[in-house]
FIDOVO-390668 format. One record per atom (N, C-alpha, C): x, y negated, z negated; residue number from 0. Coordinates in steps of 0.02 Angstrom, whole numbers, plus 50000, padded with zeros to 5 digits. Last residue first. Layout:
BEGIN
<node c1="X" c2="Y" c3="Z" i="NUM"/>
...
% end
This chain:
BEGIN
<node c1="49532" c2="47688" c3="51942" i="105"/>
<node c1="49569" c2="47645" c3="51911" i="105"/>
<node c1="49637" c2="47633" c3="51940" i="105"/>
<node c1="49475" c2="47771" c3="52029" i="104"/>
<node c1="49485" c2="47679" c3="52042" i="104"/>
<node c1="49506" c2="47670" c3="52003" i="104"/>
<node c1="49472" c2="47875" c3="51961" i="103"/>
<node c1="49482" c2="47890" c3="52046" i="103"/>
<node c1="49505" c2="47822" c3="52063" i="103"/>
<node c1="49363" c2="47871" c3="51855" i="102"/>
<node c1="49466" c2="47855" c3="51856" i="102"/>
<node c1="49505" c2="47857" c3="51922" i="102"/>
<node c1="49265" c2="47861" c3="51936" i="101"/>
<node c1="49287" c2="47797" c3="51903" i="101"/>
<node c1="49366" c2="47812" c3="51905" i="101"/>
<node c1="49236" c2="47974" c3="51981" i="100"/>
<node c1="49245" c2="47927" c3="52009" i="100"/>
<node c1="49274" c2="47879" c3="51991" i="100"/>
<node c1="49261" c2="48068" c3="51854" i="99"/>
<node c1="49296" c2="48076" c3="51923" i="99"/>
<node c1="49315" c2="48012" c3="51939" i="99"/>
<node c1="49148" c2="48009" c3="51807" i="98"/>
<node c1="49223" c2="47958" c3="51770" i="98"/>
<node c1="49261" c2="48008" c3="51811" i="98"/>
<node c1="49042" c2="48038" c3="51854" i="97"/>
<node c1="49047" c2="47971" c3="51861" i="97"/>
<node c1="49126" c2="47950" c3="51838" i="97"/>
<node c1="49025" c2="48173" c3="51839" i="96"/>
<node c1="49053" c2="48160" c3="51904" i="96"/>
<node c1="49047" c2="48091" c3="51897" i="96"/>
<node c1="49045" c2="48199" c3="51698" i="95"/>
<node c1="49072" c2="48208" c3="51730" i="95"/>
<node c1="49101" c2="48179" c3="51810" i="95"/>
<node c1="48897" c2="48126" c3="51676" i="94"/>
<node c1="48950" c2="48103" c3="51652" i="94"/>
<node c1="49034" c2="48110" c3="51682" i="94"/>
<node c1="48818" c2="48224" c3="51755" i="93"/>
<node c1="48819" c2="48138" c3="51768" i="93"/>
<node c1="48879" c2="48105" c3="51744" i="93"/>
<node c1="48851" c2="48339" c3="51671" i="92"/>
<node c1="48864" c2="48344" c3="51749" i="92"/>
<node c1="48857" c2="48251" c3="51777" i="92"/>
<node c1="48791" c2="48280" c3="51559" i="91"/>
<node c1="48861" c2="48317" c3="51565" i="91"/>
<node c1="48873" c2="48317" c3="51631" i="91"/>
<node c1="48672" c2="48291" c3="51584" i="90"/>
<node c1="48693" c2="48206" c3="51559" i="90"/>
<node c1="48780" c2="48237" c3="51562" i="90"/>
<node c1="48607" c2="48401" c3="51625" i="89"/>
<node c1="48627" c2="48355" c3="51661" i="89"/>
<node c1="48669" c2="48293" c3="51642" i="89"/>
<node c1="48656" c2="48460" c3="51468" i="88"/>
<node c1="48691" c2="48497" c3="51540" i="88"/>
<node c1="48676" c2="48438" c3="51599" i="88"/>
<node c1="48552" c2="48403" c3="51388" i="87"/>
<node c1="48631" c2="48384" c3="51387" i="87"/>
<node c1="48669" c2="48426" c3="51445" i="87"/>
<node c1="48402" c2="48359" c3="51514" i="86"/>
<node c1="48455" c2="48408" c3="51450" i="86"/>
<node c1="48522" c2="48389" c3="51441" i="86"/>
<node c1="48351" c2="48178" c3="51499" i="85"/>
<node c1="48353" c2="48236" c3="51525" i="85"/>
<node c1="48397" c2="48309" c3="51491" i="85"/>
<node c1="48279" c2="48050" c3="51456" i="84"/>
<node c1="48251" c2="48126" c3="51419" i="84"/>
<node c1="48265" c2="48178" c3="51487" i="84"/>
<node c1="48381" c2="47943" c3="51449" i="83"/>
<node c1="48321" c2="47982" c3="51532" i="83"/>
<node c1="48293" c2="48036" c3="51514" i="83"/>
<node c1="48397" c2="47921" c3="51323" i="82"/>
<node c1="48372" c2="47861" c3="51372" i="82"/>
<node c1="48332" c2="47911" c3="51438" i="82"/>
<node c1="48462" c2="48057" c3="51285" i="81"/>
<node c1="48400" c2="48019" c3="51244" i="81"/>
<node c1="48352" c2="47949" c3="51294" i="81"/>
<node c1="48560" c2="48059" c3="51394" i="80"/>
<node c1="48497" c2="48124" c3="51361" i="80"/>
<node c1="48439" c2="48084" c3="51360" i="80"/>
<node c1="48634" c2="47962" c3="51348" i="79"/>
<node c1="48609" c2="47954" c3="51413" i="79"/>
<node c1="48562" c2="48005" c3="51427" i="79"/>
<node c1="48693" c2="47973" c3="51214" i="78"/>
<node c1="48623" c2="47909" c3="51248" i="78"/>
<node c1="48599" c2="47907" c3="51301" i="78"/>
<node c1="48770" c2="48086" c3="51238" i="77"/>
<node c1="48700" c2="48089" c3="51204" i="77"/>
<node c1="48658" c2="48036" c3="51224" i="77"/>
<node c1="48853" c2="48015" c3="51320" i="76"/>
<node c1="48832" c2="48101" c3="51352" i="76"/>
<node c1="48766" c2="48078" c3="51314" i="76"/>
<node c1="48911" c2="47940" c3="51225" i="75"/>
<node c1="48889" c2="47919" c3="51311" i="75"/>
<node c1="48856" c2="47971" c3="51327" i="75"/>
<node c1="48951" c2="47998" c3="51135" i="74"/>
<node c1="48918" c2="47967" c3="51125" i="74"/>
<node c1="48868" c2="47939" c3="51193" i="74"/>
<node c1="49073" c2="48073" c3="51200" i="73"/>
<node c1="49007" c2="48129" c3="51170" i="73"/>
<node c1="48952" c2="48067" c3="51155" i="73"/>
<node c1="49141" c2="47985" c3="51231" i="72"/>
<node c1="49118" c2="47999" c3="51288" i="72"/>
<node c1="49062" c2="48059" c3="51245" i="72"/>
<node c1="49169" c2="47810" c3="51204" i="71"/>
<node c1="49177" c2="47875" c3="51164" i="71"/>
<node c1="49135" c2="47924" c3="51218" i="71"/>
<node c1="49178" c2="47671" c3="51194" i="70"/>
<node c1="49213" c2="47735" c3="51242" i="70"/>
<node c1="49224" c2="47799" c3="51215" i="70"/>
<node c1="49063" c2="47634" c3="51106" i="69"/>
<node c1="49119" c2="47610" c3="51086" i="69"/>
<node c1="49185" c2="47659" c3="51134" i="69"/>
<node c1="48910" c2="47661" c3="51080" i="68"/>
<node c1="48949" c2="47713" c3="51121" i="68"/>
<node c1="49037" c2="47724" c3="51114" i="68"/>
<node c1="48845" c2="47548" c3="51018" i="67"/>
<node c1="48871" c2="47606" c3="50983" i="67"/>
<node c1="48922" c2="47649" c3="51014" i="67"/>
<node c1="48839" c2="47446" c3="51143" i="66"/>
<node c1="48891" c2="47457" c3="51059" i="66"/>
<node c1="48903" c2="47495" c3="51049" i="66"/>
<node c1="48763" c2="47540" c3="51208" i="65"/>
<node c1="48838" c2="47505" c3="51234" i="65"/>
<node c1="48883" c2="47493" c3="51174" i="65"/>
<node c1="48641" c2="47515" c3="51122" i="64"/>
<node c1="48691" c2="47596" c3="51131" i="64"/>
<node c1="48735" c2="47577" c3="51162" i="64"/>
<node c1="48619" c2="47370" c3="51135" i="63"/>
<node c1="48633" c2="47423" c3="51083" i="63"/>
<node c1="48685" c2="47482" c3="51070" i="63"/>
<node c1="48606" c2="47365" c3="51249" i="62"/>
<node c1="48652" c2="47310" c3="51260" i="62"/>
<node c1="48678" c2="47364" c3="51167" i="62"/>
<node c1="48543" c2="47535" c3="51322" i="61"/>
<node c1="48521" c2="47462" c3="51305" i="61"/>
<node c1="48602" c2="47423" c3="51285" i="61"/>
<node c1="48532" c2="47614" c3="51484" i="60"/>
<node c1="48552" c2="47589" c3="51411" i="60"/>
<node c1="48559" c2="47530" c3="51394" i="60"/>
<node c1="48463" c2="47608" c3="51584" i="59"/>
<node c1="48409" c2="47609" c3="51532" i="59"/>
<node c1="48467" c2="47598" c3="51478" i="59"/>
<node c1="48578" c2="47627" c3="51701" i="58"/>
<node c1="48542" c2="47541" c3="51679" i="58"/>
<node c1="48500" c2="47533" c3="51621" i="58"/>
<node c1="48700" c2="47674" c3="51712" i="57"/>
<node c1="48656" c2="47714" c3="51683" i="57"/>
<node c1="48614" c2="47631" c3="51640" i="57"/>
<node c1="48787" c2="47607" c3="51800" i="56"/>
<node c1="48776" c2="47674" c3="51795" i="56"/>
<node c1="48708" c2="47672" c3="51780" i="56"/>
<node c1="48811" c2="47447" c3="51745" i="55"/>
<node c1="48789" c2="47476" c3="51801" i="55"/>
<node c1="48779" c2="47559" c3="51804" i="55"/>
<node c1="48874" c2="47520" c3="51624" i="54"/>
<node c1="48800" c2="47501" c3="51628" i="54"/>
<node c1="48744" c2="47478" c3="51703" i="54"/>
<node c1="48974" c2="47575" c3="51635" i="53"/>
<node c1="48940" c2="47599" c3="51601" i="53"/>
<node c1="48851" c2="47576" c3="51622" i="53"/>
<node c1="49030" c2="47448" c3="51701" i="52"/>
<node c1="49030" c2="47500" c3="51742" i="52"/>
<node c1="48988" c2="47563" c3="51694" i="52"/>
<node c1="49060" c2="47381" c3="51568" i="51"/>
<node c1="49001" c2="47359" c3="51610" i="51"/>
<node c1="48978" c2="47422" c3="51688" i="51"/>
<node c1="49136" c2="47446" c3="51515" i="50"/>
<node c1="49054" c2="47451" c3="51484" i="50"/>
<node c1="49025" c2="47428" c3="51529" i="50"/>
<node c1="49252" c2="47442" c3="51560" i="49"/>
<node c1="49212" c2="47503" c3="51565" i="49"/>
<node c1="49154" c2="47507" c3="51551" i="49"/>
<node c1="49284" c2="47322" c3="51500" i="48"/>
<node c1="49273" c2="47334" c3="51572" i="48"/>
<node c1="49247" c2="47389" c3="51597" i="48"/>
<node c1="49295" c2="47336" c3="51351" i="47"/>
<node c1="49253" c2="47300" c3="51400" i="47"/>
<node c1="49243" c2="47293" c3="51456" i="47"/>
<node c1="49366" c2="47472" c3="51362" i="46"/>
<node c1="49303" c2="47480" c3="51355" i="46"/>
<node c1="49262" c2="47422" c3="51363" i="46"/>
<node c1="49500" c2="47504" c3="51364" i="45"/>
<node c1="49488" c2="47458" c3="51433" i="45"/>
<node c1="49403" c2="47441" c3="51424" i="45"/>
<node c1="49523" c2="47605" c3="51295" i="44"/>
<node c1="49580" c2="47536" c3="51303" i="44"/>
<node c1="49565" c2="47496" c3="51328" i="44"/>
<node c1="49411" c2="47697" c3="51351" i="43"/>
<node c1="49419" c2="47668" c3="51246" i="43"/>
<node c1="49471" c2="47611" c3="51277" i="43"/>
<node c1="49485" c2="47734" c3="51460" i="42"/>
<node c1="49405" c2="47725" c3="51470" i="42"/>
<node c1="49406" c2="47645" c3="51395" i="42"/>
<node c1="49596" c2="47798" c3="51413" i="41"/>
<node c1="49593" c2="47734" c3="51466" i="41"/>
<node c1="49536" c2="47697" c3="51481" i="41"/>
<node c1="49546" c2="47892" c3="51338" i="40"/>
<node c1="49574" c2="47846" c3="51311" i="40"/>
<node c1="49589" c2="47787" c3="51333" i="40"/>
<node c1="49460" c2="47969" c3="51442" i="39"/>
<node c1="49445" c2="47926" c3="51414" i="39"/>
<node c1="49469" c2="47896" c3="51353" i="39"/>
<node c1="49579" c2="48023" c3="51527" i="38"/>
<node c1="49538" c2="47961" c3="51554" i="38"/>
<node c1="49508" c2="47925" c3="51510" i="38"/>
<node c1="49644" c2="48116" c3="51432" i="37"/>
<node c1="49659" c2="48060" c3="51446" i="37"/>
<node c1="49640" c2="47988" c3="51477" i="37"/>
<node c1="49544" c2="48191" c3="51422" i="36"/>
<node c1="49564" c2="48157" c3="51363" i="36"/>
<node c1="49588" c2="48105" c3="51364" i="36"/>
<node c1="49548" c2="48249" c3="51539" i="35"/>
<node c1="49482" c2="48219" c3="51518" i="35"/>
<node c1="49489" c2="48171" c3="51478" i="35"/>
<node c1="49672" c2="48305" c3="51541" i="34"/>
<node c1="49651" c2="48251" c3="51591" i="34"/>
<node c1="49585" c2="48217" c3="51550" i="34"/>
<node c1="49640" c2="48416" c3="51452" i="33"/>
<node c1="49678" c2="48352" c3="51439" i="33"/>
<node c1="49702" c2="48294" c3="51482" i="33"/>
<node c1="49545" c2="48484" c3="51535" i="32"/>
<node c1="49507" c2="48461" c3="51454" i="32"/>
<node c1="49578" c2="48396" c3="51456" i="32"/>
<node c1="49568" c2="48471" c3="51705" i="31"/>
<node c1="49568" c2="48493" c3="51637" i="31"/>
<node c1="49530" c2="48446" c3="51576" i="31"/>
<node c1="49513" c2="48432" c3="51873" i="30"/>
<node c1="49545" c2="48399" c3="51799" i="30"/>
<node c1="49516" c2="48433" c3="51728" i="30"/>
<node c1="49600" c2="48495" c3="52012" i="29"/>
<node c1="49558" c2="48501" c3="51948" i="29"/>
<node c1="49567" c2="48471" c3="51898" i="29"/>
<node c1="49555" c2="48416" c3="52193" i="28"/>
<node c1="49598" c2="48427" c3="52116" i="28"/>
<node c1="49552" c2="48455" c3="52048" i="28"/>
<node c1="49488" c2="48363" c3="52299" i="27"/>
<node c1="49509" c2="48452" c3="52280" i="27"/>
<node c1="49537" c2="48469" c3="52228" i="27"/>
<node c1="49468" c2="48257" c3="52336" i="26"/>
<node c1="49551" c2="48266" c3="52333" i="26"/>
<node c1="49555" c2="48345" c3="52318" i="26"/>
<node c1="49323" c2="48256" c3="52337" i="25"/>
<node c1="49352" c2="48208" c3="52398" i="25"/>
<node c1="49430" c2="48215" c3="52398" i="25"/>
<node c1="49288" c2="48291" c3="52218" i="24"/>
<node c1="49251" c2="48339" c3="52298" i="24"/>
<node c1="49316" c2="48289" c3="52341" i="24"/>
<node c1="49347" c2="48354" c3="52097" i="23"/>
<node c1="49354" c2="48320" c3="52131" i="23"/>
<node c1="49330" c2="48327" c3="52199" i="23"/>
<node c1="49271" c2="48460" c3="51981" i="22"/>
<node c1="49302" c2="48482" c3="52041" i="22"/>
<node c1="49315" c2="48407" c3="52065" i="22"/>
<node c1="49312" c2="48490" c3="51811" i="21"/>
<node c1="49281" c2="48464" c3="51856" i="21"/>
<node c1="49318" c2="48470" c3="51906" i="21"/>
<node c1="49300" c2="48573" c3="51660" i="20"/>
<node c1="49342" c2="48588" c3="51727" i="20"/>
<node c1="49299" c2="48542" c3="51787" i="20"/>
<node c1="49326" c2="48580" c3="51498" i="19"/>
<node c1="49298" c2="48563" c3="51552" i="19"/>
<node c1="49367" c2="48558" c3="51612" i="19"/>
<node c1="49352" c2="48677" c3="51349" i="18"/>
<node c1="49381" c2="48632" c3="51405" i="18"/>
<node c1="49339" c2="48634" c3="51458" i="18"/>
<node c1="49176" c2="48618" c3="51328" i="17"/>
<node c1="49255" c2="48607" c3="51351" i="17"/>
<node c1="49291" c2="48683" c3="51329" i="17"/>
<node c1="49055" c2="48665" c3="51277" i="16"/>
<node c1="49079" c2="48661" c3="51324" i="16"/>
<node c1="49131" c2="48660" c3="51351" i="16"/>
<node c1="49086" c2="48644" c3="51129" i="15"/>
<node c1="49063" c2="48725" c3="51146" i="15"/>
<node c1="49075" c2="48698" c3="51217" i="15"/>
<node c1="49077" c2="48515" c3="51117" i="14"/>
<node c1="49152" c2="48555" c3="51115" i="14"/>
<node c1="49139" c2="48626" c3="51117" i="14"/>
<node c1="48970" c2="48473" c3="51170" i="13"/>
<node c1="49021" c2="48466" c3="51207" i="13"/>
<node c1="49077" c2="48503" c3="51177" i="13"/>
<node c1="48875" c2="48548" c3="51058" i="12"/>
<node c1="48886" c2="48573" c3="51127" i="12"/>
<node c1="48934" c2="48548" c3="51161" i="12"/>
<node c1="48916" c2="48470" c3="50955" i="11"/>
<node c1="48927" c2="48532" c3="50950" i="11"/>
<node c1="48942" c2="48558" c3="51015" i="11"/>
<node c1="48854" c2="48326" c3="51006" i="10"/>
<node c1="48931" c2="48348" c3="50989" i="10"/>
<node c1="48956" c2="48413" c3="50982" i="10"/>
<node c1="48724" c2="48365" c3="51015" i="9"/>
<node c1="48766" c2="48343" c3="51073" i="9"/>
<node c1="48830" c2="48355" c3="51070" i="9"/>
<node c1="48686" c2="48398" c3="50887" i="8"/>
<node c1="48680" c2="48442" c3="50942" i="8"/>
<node c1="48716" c2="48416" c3="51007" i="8"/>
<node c1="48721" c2="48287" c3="50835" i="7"/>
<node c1="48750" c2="48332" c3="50825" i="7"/>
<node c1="48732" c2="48388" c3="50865" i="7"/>
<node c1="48626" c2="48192" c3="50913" i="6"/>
<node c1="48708" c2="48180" c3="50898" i="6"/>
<node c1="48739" c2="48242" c3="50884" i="6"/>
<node c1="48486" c2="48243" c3="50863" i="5"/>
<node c1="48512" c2="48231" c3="50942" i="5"/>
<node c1="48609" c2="48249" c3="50951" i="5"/>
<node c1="48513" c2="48202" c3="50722" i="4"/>
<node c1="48503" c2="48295" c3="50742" i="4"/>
<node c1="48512" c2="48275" c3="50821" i="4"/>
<node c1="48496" c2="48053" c3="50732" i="3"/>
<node c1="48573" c2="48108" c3="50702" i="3"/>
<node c1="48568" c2="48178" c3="50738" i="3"/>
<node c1="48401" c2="48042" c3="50790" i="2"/>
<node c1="48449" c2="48020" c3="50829" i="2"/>
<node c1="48520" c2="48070" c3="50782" i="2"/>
<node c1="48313" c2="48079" c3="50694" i="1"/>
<node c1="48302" c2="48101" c3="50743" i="1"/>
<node c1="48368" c2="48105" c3="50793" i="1"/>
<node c1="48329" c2="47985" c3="50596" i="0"/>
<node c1="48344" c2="48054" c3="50580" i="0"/>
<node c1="48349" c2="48096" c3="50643" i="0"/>
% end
């Protein structure tokens, strides 16, 4: 029950957040809400290879919440709250600046 009321407070707030605006430190670029969208459809197409870069990241998630997460990025935001009991504003700023990086290599 716990994990639902987490979820929905997570989900609410990311779309009270967006559009999101991240800074690229190393190209200076801005990537919009439909950049975002788009990485992580590339993230979802590619999600066995992303999971594991998922998990190098953020090592407390379990082999579980990797399932569940399925490249979904409000799901990734929340397990990564719930695993480092930190606020959804850092797990947002982690999230953010990790799929910079990541789509930066794809």
């Amino acid at each position: 029950m716990r994990s639902l009321a987490i979820l929905s407070v997570c989900v609410a707030a990311a779309t009270a957040v967006l559009p999101l605006t991240v800074q690229a430190q190393t190209t200076g670029q801005t990537t919009t809400q439909t950049d975002v969208k788009t990485m992580w459809e590339k993230f979802k197409g590619s999600w066995n290879t992303t999971k594991g870069a998922v998990k190098e990241q953020w090592g407390k998630l379990t082999d579980d919440d990797i399932l569940a997460i399925e490249g979904r990025r409000d799901q990734l935001v929340g397990k990564i709250q719930t695993r480092y009991g930190i606020t959804e504003q850092e797990a947002e700023a982690q999230v953010s600046s990790w799929e910079v990086r990541r789509y930066r290599d794809m």
